[in-house]
C-alpha positions as CSV (number, residue, x, y, z in Angstrom):
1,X,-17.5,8.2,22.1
2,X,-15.0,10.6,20.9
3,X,-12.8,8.0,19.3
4,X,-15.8,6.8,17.6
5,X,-16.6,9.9,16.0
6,X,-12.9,10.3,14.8
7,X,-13.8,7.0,13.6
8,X,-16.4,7.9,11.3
9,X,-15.0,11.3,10.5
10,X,-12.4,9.6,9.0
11,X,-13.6,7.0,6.9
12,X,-15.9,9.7,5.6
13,X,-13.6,11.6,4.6
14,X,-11.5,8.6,2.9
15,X,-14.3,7.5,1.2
16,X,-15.4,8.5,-2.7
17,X,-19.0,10.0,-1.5
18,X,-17.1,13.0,0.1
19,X,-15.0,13.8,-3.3
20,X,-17.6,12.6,-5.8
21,X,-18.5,15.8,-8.6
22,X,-21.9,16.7,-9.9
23,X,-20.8,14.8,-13.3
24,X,-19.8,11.5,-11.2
25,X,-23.5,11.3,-9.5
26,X,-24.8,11.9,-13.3
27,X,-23.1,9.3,-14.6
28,X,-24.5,6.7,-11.4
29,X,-28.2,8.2,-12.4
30,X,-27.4,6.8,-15.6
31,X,-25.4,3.4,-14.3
32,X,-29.0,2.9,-12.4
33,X,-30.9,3.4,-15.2
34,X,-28.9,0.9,-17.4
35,X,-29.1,-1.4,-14.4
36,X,-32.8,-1.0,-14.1
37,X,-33.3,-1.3,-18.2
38,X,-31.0,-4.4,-17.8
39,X,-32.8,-6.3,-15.0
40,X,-35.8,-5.4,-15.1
41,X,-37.3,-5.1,-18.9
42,X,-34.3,-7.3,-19.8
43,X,-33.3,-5.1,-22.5
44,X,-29.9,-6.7,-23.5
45,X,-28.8,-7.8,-19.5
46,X,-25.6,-9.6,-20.8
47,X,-24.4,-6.2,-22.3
48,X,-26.2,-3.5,-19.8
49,X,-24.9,-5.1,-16.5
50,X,-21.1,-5.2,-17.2
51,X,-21.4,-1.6,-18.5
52,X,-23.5,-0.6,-15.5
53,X,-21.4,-2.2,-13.1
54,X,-18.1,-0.6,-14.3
55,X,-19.4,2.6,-14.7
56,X,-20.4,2.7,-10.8
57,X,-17.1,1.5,-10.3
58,X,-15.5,4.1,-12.0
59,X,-17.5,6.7,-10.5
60,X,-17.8,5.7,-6.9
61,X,-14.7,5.3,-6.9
62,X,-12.5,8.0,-9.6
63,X,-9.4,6.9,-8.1
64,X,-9.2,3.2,-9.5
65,X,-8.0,4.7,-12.7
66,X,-4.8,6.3,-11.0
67,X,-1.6,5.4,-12.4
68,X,0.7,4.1,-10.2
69,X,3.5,5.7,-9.5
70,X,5.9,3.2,-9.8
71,X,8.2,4.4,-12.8
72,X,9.9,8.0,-13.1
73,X,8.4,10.0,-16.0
74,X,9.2,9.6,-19.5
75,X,12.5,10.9,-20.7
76,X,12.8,14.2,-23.2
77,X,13.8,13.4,-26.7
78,X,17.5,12.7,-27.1
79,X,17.6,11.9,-23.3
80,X,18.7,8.6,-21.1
81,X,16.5,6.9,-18.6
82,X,18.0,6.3,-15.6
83,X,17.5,2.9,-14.3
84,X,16.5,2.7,-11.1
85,X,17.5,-0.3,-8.4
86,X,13.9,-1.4,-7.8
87,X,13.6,-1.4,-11.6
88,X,16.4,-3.8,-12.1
89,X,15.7,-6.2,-9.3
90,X,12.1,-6.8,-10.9
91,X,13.6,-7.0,-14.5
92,X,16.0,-9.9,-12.9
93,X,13.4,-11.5,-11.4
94,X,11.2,-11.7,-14.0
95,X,13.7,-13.4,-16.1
96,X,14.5,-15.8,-13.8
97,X,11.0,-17.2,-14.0
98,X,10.7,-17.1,-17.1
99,X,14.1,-18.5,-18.2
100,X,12.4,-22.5,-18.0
């Protein structure tokens, strides 16, 4: 039983719900509402349900907006980037597929 509650505990915690801010939870009021508006008194569904939907995306879940941390920061002014192996490699390779 213990496990199971480490379980949940867990995948609370790694969910948005635990992290979400008062502004998020606004902005899903109002995603309802534009769902609601949309479906049903069909004011403008083709418009009102892609906004709806990515606005509860965004908000349920803030960190699909994260940039990736795949490349080092920008360079100052005047500075070199260093490039990396990794960088390279996929430079290479996307050459190479695209060289037909």
């Amino acid at each position: 039983m213990s496990y199971f509650m480490e379980t949940m505990d867990n995948l609370l915690h790694q969910t948005a719900f635990f992290n979400l801010t008062v502004g998020n939870f606004i902005m899903i009021l109002v995603a309802c509402v534009f769902l609601y508006l949309a479906i049903a008194k069909g004011f403008e569904p083709l418009l009102l349900v892609p906004i709806a939907f990515g606005m509860l995306l965004v908000n349920i879940y803030p960190d699909i907006f994260a940039e990736p941390e795949v490349f080092p920061e920008e360079p100052a002014k005047g500075e070199e980037m260093e490039i990396t192996q990794e960088m390279e490699d996929a430079a290479n390779a996307y050459f190479e597929a695209h060289e037909q």
